[in-house]
C-alpha angles and dihedrals in degrees: 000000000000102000107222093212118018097161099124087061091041078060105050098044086055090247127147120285137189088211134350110271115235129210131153133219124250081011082131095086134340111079098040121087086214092063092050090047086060094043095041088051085061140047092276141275095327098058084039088062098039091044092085093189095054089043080058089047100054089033088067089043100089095043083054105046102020108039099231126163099236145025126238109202108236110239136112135262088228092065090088094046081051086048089055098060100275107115100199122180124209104233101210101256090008108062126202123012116175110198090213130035139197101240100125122055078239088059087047080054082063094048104095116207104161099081137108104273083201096065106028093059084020083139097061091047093051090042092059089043093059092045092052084060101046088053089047086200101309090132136350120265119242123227129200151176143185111258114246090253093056095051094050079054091065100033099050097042094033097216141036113294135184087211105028077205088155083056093047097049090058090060087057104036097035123008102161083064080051092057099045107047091045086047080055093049088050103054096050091044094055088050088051098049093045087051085057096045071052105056092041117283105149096209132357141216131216108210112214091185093168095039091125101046077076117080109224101271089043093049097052089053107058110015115022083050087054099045090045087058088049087043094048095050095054124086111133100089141004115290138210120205111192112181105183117233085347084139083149098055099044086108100046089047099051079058092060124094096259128110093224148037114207100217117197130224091265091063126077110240086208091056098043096048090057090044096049093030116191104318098096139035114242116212125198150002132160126120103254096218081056082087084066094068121084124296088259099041079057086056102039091046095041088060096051094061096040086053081054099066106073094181130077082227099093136107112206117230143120120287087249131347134331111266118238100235094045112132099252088214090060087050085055083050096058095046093047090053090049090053096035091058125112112221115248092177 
């Protein structure tokens, strides 16, 4: 299929482009009433994410009501821990919880990897099929995945932490274990993100969500090793690596196989372009309670950041995810400024 708009993967291949295209993660969901009409009308996020043809539905949302220049298919990074053998649950103001966890080499007897990722997680890749359709090429799909090093995270700790010191220990006390069980991530993620290359997602993005509770050696040994196997795999379509507050490892990343580096608020865009140079393409990177200021102050801040970049190799976005009381008009503000701007690189 002719894609009607494939900006967003102009950009990341370094190709030419009229204007930066401009997306936001978790846009699929969260801040629009139209996406808690479809969940409400459900159990809740977990049946949302397994109902292929209402993650369609909430995929296409934000193309309809918002005006990006890609998709993200709505789904969840703990769907491949779950495939694995871990069942998690989402407590409402809590998040994950995993009622067993992967801490001792007999738990890692329990984590299955020899399975068929297609029909196991049969429900993400038809999802992203019916909402191909429904876009019929406006604009690419995006596909996505948690990095090795995210998903230990959850499945050693067994629920969402501000420290992961039950995952860090590990790294101390076994890391042999360490090693194993994110070999064993990795394998499956790479077999994931190819079925939905398969089913139709244009380009993908690897979350490293933890990425700066690791100091920089620590970081390099068990989880850039583990996103530059990803990376290297594939090749298919254009990938994204975002390693989340990982300002040690830029460098190490631009030397990965990906087309581009997801950079958060706390990162200069300046700095990170001359340390990176021209080789990759940077998205980002607003402060996502930035959408909380005035219409004007969106707009004020938006070009800023968009004056920083200096280069045409550059995806617009947040520095992390859209926030769920944000003012879904101020999110259409920033979009509107992205694609009113007139390129100074």
């Amino acid at each position: 299929m002719n894609l009607k708009n494939d900006l967003i993967l102009r950009a990341a291949r370094g190709e030419n482009i009229e204007r930066y295209p401009v997306w936001l993660m978790r846009q699929a969901g969260r801040i629009l009433p139209e996406y808690r009409a479809v969940r409400g009308s459900l159990s809740g996020f977990k049946e949302l994410v397994e109902t292929p043809e209402r993650a369609a539905e909430v995929t296409v949302q934000p193309v309809d009501i918002l005006d990006v220049d890609a998709a993200i298919i709505f789904s969840d990074i703990l769907v491949v821990p779950e495939a694995m053998g871990l069942e998690y649950q989402l407590i409402e103001k809590k998040g994950p919880w995993f009622e067993k966890t992967v801490r001792t080499e007999e738990a890692l007897k329990s984590i299955d990897t020899d399975f068929d990722v297609e029909d196991r997680l049969g429900y993400v890749m038809e999802a992203i099929r019916i909402a191909s359709k429904e876009i019929d090429g406006r604009v690419p799909l995006i596909g996505f995945a948690g990095a090795p090093w995210t998903i230990f995270c959850y499945m050693t700790e067994g629920q969402g932490s501000k420290t992961f010191s039950e995952s860090r220990k590990i790294l101390y006390t076994n890391p042999s274990l360490a090693h194993e069980l994110l070999n064993s991530i990795t394998e499956v993620t790479i077999r994931y993100i190819k079925a939905q290359v398969k089913a139709g997602a244009h380009m993908v993005q690897v979350f490293d969500s933890w990425a700066g509770i690791l100091g920089k050696e620590q970081y390099a040994e068990f989880g850039l090793k583990y996103m530059e196997r990803i990376a290297s795999a594939i090749n298919e379509v254009p990938v994204t690596l975002f390693a989340k507050g990982a300002y040690n490892s830029v460098v190490e990343l631009s030397k990965m196989d990906c087309n581009t580096i997801g950079v958060d608020w706390n990162m200069q865009m300046d700095t990170i372009r001359k340390t990176v140079g021209e080789t990759r393409t940077l998205q980002g990177n607003l402060d996502p309670c930035a959408l909380y200021s005035s219409h004007s102050e969106v707009e004020r801040l938006t070009n800023n950041m968009l004056d920083s970049f200096k280069s045409k190799r550059h995806i617009v976005n947040l520095g992390h995810g859209v926030y769920p009381d944000v003012d879904p008009e101020k999110v259409k503000t920033f979009i509107k400024t992205v694609k009113s701007y007139e390129n100074h690189y």
